[in-house]
Residue, then its C-alpha position, 0 to 999 in steps of 0.5 A: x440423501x443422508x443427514x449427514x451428507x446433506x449437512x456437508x452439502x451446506x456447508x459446502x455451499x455456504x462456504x463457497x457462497x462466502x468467497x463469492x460474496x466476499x464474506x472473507x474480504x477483511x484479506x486485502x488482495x496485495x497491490x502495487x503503486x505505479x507511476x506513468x512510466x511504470x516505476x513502482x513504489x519499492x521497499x529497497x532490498x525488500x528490507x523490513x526494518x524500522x526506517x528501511x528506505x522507500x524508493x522508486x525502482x521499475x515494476x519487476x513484481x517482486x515481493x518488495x513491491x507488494x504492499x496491502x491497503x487496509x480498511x484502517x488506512x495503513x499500507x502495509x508491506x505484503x511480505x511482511x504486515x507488521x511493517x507500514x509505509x510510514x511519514x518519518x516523525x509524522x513531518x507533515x512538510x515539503x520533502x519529508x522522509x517516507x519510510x517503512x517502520x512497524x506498524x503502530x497505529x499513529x497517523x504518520x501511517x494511515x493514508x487515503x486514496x484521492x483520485x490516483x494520490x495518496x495523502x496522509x489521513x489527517x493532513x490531505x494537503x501533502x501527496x506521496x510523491x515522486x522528488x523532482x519527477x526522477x524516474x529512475x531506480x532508487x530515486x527518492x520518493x517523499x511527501x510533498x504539498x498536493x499540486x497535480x503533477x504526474x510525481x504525485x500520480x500512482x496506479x493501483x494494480x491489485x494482485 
């Protein structure tokens, strides 16, 4: 065999060794957050704009669905990553506003993972959450004191 076709060769393998070792895993895969009555967390209109309203609408994979969990802590829209879920003005209170806003780097867009919630960063108290359990489309999903009910539970399913 060729130098040259030896070369190619590795290459070849250490390429496809990289996507099977997830060398390129800083590329989220996008995921959906679903409720026990598999309604989802939803960009309404699929709009991304600075307070664009977060909502609750039934699983339809559509693209305002998707979102991306980055290793920073923000979720970030999958149709469009400049845009982050986002706690208005960082009111860390029972009933505060969840909206999408460009991503810039404040904690009011950074959130963990514990158990099936998710919770801001700096302040794991609070929970995203369902307001009053209301499983319907368009319902009002915002922050709330962590307590364990089912409006605080999301399933993440990865694409």
């Amino acid at each position: 065999m060729s130098l040259k076709k030896k070369l190619l060769a590795a290459c070849l393998f250490l390429l496809l060794a990289s996507l099977a070792f997830g060398v390129f895993a800083d590329i989220p895969a996008s995921s959906t957050f679903v409720n026990k009555m598999n309604f989802t967390v939803n960009r309404h209109n699929n709009l991304h704009q600075n307070g664009a309203l977060i909502n609750l609408w039934q699983l339809n994979h559509n693209p305002s669905q998707d979102w991306y969990m980055m290793a920073d802590g923000t979720i970030r829209s999958a149709s469009n990553p400049n845009y982050c879920l986002n706690i208005h003005n960082y009111s860390l209170k029972d009933g505060a506003v969840i909206n999408l806003w460009q991503c810039n780097g404040n904690d009011s867009q950074k959130w963990s993972r514990v158990g099936t919630t998710l919770r801001p960063q700096k302040n794991t108290k609070y929970c995203l959450n369902l307001h009053n359990y209301d499983n319907k489309n368009n319902a009002t999903i915002n922050l709330w004191s962590c307590n364990g009910h089912d409006s605080q539970y999301w399933k993440i399913i990865t694409h």
